[in-house]
C-alpha positions as CSV (number, residue, x, y, z in Angstrom):
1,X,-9.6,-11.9,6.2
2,X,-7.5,-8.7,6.6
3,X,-8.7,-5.6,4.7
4,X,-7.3,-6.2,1.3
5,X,-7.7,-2.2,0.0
6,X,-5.3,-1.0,2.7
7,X,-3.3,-3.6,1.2
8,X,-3.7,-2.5,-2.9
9,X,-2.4,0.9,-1.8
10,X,-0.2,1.5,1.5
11,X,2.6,0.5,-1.1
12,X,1.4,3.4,-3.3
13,X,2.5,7.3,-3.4
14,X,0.7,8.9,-6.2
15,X,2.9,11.4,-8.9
16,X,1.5,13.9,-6.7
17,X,3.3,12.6,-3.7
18,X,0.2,11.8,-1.8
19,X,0.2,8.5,0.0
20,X,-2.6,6.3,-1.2
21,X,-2.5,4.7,2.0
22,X,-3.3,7.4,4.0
23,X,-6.1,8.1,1.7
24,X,-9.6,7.0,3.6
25,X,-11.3,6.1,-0.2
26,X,-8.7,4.0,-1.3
27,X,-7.3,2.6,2.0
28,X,-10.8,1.5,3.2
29,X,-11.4,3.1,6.0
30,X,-14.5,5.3,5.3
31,X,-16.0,2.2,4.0
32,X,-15.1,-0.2,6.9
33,X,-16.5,3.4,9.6
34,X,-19.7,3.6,7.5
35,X,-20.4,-0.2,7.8
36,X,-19.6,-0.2,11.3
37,X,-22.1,3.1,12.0
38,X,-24.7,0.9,9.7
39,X,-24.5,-1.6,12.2
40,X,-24.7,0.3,14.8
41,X,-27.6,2.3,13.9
42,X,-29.5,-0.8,13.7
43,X,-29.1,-2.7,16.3
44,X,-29.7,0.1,18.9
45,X,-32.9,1.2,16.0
46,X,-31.7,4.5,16.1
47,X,-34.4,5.4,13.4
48,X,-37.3,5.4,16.9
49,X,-34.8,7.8,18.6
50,X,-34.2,10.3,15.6
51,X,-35.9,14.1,16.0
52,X,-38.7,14.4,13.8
53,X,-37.4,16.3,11.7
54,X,-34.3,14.4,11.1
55,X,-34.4,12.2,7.4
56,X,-33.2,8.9,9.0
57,X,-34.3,7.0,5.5
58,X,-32.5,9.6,3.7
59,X,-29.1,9.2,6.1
60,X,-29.5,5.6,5.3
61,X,-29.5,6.0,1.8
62,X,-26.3,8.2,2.3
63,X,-24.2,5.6,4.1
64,X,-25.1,2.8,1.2
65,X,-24.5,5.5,-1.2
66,X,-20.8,5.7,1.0
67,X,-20.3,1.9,0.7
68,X,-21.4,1.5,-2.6
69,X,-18.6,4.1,-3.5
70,X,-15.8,2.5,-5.6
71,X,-12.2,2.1,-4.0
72,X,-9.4,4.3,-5.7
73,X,-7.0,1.6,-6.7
74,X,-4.6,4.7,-6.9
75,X,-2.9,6.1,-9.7
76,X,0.0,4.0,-9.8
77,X,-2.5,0.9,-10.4
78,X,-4.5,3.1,-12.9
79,X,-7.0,5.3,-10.4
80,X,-6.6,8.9,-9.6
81,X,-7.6,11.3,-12.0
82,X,-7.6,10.2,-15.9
83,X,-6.5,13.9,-16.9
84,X,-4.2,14.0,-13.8
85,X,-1.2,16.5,-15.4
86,X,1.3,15.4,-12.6
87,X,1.2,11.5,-14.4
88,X,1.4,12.7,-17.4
89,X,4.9,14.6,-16.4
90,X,6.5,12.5,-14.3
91,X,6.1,9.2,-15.8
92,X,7.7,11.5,-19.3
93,X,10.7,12.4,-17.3
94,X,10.8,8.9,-15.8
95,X,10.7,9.9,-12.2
96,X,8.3,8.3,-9.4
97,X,6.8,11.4,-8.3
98,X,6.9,15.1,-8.2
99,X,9.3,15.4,-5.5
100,X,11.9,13.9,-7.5
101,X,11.6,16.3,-10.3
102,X,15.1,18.2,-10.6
103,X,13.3,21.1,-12.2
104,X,10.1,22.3,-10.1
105,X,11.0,26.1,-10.6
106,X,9.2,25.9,-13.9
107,X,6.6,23.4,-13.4
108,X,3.6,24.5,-15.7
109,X,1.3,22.3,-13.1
110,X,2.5,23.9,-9.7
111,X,-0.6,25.4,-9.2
112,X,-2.2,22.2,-9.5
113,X,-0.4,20.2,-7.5
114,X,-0.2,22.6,-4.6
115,X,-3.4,22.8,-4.2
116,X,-3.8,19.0,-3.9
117,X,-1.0,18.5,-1.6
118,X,-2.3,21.5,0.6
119,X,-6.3,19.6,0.3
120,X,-4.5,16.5,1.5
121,X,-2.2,17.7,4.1
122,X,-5.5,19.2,5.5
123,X,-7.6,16.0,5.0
124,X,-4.6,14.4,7.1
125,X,-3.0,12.6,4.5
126,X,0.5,11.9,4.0
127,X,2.7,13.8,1.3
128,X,6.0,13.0,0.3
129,X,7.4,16.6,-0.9
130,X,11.1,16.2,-1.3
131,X,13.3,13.7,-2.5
132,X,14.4,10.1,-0.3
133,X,13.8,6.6,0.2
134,X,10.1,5.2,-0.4
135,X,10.1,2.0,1.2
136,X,11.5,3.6,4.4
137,X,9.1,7.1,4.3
138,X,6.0,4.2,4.0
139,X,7.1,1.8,6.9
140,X,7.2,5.9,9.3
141,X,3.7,6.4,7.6
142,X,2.0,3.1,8.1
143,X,3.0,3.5,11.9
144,X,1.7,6.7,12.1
145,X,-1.3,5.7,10.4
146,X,-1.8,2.5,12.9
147,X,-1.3,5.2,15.5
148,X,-3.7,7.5,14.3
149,X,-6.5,5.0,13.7
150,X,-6.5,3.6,17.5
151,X,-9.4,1.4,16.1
152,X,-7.5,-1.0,13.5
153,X,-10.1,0.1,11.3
154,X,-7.5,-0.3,8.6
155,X,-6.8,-3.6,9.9
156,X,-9.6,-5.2,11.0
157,X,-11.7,-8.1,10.1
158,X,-14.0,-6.9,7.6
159,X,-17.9,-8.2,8.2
């Protein structure tokens, strides 16, 4: 079975502009790495090697804590932020996404959404920040994504 949360969300670009599918919480990659690493860890009983003062129970608890952590479904399919200003606007206007606004010159929530596109674009995540075709900015961003993650760890068989 392919990894259906890549699947919920590499469809998905957020009011923001943010690509849900370049997103490692909702695209499940984080949680496929940290399952992999728990496997890892164990077979080669890692917790014998670890310094003394290293908390190996402690990092265990961290990765489960990192599995147990809910996918974003993303906001078009409800996630995201509840209070999330850039929803609220676009979907009054009846546009997609920010970049599609015809008025961002007096955007009350530019501050706002700056700072999450610039948090993203850091993070390596993809950001649609101007006007065009969806469909055809997704199918460059998936292959840069399957580029990117040399692993298939987006596309792998989940265990």
């Amino acid at each position: 079975m392919r990894v259906q949360s890549f699947e919920n969300v590499k469809n998905q670009i957020g009011y923001c502009g943010i690509w849900c599918g370049s997103c490692v919480v909702g695209n499940g990659a984080l949680r496929n790495l940290t399952k992999g690493y728990e496997r890892i860890v164990k077979a080669y009983d890692l917790e014998g090697w670890a310094l003394r003062d290293f908390d190996f129970r402690e990092f265990m608890k961290g990765i489960a804590s990192i599995q147990a952590m809910p996918l974003c479904r993303g906001c078009g399919k409800g996630g995201g932020r509840t209070d999330c200003e850039m929803r609220e606007c676009a979907s009054g206007k009846g546009i997609s996404d920010c970049s599609e606004c015809d008025a961002p010159k007096v955007c009350r929530s530019i501050h706002v959404l700056k700072h999450m596109r610039t948090g993203a674009l850091g993070a390596g995540l993809s950001v649609k920040t101007k006007k065009g075709d969806r469909r055809k900015l997704i199918r460059k961003w998936t292959g840069e994504v399957k580029a990117k993650w040399p692993s298939r760890v987006l596309f792998s068989q989940d265990r």
